[in-house]
C-alpha positions in Angstrom: 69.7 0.8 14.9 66.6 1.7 13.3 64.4 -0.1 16.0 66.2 2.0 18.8 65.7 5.1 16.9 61.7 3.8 16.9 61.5 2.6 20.1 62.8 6.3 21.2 60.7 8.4 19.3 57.8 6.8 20.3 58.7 6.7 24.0 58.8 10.4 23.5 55.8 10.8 21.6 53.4 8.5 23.8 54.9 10.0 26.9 54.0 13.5 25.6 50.3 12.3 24.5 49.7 11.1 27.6 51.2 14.2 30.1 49.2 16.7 27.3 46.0 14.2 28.6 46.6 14.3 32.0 45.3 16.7 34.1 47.6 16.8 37.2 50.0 18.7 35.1 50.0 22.4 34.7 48.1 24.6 32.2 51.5 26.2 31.7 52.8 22.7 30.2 49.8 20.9 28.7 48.8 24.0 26.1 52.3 24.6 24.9 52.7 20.3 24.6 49.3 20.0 22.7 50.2 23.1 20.3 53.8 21.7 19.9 52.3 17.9 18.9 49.8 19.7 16.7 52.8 21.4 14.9 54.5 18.8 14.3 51.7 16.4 13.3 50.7 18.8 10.5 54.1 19.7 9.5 54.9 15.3 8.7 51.4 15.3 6.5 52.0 18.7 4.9 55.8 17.9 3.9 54.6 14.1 2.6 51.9 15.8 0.5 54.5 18.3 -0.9 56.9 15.2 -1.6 54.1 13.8 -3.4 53.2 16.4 -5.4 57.1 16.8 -6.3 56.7 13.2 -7.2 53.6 13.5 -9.3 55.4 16.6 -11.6 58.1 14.4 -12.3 58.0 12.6 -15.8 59.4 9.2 -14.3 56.8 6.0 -14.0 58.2 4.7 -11.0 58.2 8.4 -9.5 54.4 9.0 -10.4 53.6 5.7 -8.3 55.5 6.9 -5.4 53.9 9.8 -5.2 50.8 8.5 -5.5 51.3 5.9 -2.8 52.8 9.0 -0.3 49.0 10.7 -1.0 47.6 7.7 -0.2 49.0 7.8 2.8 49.2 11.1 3.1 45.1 11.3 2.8 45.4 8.2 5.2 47.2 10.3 8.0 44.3 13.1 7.6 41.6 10.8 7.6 43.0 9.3 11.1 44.1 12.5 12.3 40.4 13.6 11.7 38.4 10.0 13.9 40.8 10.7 16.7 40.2 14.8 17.5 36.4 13.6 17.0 36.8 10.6 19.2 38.8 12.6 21.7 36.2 15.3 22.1 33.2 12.6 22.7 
């Protein structure tokens, strides 16, 4: 079940990349797709930093950690996020 729910996100995602990339679609699509990717792209890092910091203010040991490894990835997500808007505009 959890591969199918995979497999159809990210036909969904790589299928919207590629229709905000292309450039036979209309203006009227393509801007609207891009902003709507953006959103939610930003919304996943922001709410796995807040869970982090949640995390972090908790007292527990095993809580601490997992916060600190969801800001690691968290700052992992931005740092990619980051090399593909620069690669994309070279």
């Amino acid at each position: 079940m959890d591969l199918l729910i995979e497999f159809i996100f990210e036909l969904i995602f790589d299928g919207s990349i590629e229709l905000a990339k292309s450039q036979k679609i209309s203006k009227w699509i393509r801007y609207p797709l891009i902003a709507i990717l953006s959103f939610l792209i930003l919304a996943i890092i922001f709410l796995m930093g807040f869970i982090a910091v949640a995390l972090f203010l908790s007292y527990l040991a095993y809580s601490f950690l997992g916060g600190l490894v969801l800001f690691a990835i968290d700052i992992l997500l931005i740092i990619s996020l980051i090399k593909n808007i620069i690669k994309e505009k070279n």
